[in-house]
Every structure is written in structure tokens, then in C-alpha cells.
C-alpha positions as CSV (number, residue, x, y, z in Angstrom):
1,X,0.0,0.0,0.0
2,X,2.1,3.3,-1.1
3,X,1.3,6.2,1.2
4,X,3.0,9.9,0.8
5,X,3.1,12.6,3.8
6,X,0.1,14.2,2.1
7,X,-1.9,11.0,2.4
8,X,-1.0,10.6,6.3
9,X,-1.4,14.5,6.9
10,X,-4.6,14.1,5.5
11,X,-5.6,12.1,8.3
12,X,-4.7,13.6,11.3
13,X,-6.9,15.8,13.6
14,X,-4.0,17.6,15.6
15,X,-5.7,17.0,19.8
16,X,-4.9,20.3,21.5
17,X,-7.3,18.9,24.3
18,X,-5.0,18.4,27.1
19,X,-6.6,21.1,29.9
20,X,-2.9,21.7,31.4
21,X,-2.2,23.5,27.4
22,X,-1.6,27.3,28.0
23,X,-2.4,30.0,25.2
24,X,1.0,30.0,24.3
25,X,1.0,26.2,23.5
26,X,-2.6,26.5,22.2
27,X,-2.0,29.1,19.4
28,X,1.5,27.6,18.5
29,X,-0.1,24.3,18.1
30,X,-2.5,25.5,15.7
31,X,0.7,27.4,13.4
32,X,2.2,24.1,13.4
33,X,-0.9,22.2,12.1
34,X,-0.9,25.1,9.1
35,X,2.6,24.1,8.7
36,X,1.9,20.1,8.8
37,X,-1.0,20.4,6.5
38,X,-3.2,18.3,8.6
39,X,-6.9,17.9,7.9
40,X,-8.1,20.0,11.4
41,X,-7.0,20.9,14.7
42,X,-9.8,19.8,17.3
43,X,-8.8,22.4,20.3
44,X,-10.3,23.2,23.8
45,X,-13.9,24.6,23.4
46,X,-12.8,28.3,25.2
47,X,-10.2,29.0,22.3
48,X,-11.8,27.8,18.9
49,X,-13.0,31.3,18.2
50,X,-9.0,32.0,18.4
51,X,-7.9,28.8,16.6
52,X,-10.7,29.6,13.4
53,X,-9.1,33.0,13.1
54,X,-5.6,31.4,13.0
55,X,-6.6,28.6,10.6
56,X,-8.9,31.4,8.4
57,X,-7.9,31.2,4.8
58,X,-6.0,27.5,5.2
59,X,-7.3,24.4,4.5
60,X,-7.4,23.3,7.9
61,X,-10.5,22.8,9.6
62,X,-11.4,24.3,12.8
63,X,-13.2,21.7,15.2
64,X,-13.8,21.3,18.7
65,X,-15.3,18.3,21.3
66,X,-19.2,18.3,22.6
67,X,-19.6,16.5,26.4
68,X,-16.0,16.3,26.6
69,X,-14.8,14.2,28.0
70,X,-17.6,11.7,30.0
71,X,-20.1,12.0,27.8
72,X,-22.5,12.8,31.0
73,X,-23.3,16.3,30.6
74,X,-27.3,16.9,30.4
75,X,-28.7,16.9,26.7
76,X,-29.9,20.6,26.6
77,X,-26.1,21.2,27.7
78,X,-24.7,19.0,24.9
79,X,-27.0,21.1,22.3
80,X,-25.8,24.7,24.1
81,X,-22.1,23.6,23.4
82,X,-22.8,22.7,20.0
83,X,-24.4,26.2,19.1
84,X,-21.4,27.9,20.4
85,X,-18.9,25.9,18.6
86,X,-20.6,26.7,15.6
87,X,-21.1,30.5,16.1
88,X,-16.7,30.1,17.3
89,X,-16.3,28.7,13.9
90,X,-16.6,24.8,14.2
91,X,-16.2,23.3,10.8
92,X,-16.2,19.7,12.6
93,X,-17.3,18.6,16.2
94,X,-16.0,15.7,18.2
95,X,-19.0,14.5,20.6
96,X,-18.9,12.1,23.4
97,X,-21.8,9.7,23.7
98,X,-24.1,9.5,27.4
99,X,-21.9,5.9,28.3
100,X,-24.0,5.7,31.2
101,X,-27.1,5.7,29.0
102,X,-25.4,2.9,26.7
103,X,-24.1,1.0,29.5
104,X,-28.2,1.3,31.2
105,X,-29.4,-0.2,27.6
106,X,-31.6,3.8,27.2
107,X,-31.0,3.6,23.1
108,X,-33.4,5.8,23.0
109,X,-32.1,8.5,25.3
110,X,-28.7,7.8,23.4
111,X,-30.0,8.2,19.7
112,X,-31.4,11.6,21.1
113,X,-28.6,12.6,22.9
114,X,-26.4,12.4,19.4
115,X,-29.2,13.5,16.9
116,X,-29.5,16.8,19.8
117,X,-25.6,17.6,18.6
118,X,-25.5,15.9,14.9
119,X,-28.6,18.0,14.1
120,X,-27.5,21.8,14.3
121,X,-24.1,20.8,13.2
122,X,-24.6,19.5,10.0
123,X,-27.9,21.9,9.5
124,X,-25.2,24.5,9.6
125,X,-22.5,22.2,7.4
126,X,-20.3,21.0,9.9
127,X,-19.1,17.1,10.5
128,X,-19.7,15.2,13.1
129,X,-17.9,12.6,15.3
130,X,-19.1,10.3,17.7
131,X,-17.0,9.3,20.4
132,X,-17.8,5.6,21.9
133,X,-14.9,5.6,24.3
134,X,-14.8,2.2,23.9
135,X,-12.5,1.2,26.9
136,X,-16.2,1.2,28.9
137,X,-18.1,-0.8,26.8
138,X,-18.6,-4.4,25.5
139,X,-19.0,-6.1,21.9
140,X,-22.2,-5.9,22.0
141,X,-22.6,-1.9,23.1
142,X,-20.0,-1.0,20.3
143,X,-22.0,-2.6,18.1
144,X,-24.9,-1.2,18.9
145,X,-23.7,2.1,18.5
146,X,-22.4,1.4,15.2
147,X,-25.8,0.5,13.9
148,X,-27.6,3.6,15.9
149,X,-25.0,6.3,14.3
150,X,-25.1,4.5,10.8
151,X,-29.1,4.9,11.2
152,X,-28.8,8.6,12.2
153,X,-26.0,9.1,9.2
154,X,-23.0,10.9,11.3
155,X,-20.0,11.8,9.4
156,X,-17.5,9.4,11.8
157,X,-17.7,7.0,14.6
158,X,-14.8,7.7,17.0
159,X,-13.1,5.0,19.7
160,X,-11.9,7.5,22.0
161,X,-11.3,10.4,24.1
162,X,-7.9,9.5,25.1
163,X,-8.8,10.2,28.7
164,X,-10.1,6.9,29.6
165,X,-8.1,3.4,31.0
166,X,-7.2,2.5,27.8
167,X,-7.6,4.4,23.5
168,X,-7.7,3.2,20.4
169,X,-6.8,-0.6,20.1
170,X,-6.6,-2.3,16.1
171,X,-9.3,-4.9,17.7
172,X,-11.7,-2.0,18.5
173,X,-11.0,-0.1,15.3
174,X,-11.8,-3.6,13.1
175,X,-15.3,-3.8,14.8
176,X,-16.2,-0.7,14.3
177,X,-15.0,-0.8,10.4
178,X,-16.8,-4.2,10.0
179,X,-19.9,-3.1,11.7
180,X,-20.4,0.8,10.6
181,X,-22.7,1.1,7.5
182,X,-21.4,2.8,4.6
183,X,-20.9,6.2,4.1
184,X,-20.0,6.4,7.5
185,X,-16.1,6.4,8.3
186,X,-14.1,5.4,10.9
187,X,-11.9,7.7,13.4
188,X,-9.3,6.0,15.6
189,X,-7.9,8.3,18.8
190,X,-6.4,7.6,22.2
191,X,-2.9,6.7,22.6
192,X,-2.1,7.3,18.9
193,X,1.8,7.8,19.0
194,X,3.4,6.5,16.0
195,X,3.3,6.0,12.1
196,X,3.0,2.1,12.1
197,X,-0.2,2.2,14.2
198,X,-1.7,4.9,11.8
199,X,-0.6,2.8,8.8
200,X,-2.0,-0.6,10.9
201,X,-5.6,1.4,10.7
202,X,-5.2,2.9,7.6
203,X,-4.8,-0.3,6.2
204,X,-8.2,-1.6,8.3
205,X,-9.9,1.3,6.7
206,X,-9.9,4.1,9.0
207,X,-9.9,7.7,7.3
208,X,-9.2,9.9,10.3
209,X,-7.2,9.5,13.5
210,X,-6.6,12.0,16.6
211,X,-2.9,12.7,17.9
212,X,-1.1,15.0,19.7
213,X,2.2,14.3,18.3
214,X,1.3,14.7,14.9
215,X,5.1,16.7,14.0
216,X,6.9,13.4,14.9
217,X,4.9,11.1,13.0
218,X,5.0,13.4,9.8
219,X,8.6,13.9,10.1
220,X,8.9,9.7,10.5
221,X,7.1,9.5,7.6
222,X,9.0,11.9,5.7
223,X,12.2,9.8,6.9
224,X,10.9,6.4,6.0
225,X,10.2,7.7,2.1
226,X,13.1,9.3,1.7
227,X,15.5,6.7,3.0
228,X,13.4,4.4,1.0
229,X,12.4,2.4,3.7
230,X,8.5,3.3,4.2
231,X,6.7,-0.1,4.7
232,X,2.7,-0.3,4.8
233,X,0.9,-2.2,7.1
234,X,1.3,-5.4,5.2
235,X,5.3,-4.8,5.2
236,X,5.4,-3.7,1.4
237,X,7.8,-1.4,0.4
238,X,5.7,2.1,-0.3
């Protein structure tokens, strides 16, 4: 499978979600994605306004999380944050799912809880992502929520937050590939930290994954095909 630093770029939602980030770190993280050519920046709610002016006139896209990161936040609240994101400039929005409603078998409580947030995003063109966080929940739950989101027609199912006991595993991310109805992709986040496990989910069929150290990967990546050593998933040359 031949891949070039465009294709993996592409991919990558650069995470500025870590609530210890300061300004500083916030706005440089947001030139670097510019520079890196990823496909967004999903930052901490309080600063998209900031990080859409920054990315104005690229083609990075502005996003942001909804019910970050439990998922538990009341319904109306979930719908509040989404407005906001959208009048800061939200071109995509990354939302957690109630996992206490999915874990209590509520499906009906859950598919309003995402079709409360999916709803006034794409009304007003935006993407959206729904985050499982999978480490919680069984087969049968992440299943479920396959179907339910397939049914509703979100833009991405999601594994993670990266804030919970364990993120994005390649036994979590085949499930969900094998299970999500068509033309709904795949997003793989949570503990994403080098190029082989992006190329491992690539290869499973993932289009988007979320990382914070999206500089090092790229400039892997760039290594591996110039050297003339860049491998796919299968261990073909690329």
C-alpha cells in the first residue's frame, strides 16, 4: 500500500485537548498544524474562536469536542455547546456519547442525545464525530452504537477520548470498520503515538485519526520515504 506525507497528513486531527495546554501552546499548536498540512485541529472549546481565526484562509479545519470528555453532561447542555462551537467557527465537532445511557441499555435516550448535537451541526454544514470511548463498553454496546449512528447518518464514529483506561486498540477499530454502515467512516484516537499504528488502521480502513504528536509522525514518515524504507501495514515497500 504506497502512502506519501500528504496521504497521512490528511488524516490527522492535531488534539490540542489536554486542559494543562496554555495560550502559548494553544496558538503555537494551531501554526504548526498550518505548517503540517493536517486535515483540522480539534482544540479546547474556550479557544476555537482564536484557533478559526488562525486557521482562516488554510485548509485546515477548525473543530472542537461536545460532552468532553464523559459524555454525561445533560442533553440541553450538549445542544448549548454545540451552538457555540458553531457560532466560534466549528467546521467539525467531536462528541462524546451518554456511556451511562449505553451501559443502562436507554438507546433511545442515546439516539437523542447524538441527533440533539448531529442535528444543528450538519444543518449548519459541519461534521460530526461520535466518540464511543470504547474502553467502557462491550462487543455488543459498540456494536450497537455502530448501527444507531449508521441509522442517524454521522460523518465518523470515534473510539476515544484518550482520557479513559485504555484508547484506540486495532481490535476496536476492526469492529467498528466491520460493523459501521457505509458512508460512514471510521476515526481512531487515544494513545495514537506513532506511524506504524496509523498505517495498521489505515490499512483496516480508518480515514481519520486523533494525535497530539502529529510533528513526529510526519517527520517519520517523511524519513521512512526518503530513505526508502516506508513499509505499509502489510510490510510492502511504499
Amino acid at each position: 500500500m504506497e502512502f506519501t506525507v500528504a496521504d497521512i497528513a490528511g488524516m490527522i486531527d492535531y488534539a490540542l485537548l489536554s486542559p494543562s495546554l496554555t495560550r502559548e501552546t494553544l496558538d503555537r499548536g494551531c501554526e504548526e498544524a498550518i505548517d503540517l498540512e493536517v486535515a483540522s485541529v480539534c482544540i479546547l472549546p474556550y479557544t476555537l474562536r482564536r484557533c478559526a481565526s488562525i486557521l482562516a484562509g488554510t485548509a485546515v479545519l477548525p473543530g472542537t469536542v461536545i460532552g468532553f470528555p464523559h459524555g454525561a453532561h445533560a442533553t440541553a447542555v450538549k445542544r448549548a455547546e454545540v451552538r457555540k462551537a458553531l457560532s466560534d467557527g466549528a467546521a467539525e465537532v467531536d462528541m462524546v456519547v451518554n456511556i451511562s445511557q449505553v451501559r443502562s441499555g436507554d438507546w433511545a435516550y442515546v439516539r437523542r442525545d447524538i441527533a440533539a448535537v448531529q442535528h444543528p451541526a450538519q444543518d449548519a454544514g459541519a461534521r460530526v464525530k461520535v466518540i464511543f470511548e470504547n474502553a467502557y463498553l462491550n462487543r455488543e454496546e459498540k456494536i450497537r452504537l455502530c448501527s444507531l449512528c449508521g441509522d442517524l447518518g454521522v460523518d465518523w464514529v470515534k473510539t476515544s477520548t484518550g482520557f479513559a483506561p485504555y484508547g484506540a486498540t486495532l481490535e476496536d477499530v476492526k469492529l467498528m470498520v466491520d460493523h459501521t454502515p457505509s458512508p460512514v467512516q471510521v476515526k481512531a484516537a487515544g494513545g495514537i503515538r506513532d506511524l506504524d499504528f496509523i498505517l495498521a488502521v489505515r490499512a483496516l480502513g480508518v480515514t481519520r485519526v486523533g494525535c497530539s504528536r502529529s510533528a513526529e509522525i510526519l517527520a517519520e514518515c517523511k524519513r521512512r520515504i526518503e530513505q526508502g524504507t516506508a513499509r505499509s501495514a502489510a510490510g510492502e515497500p511504499a
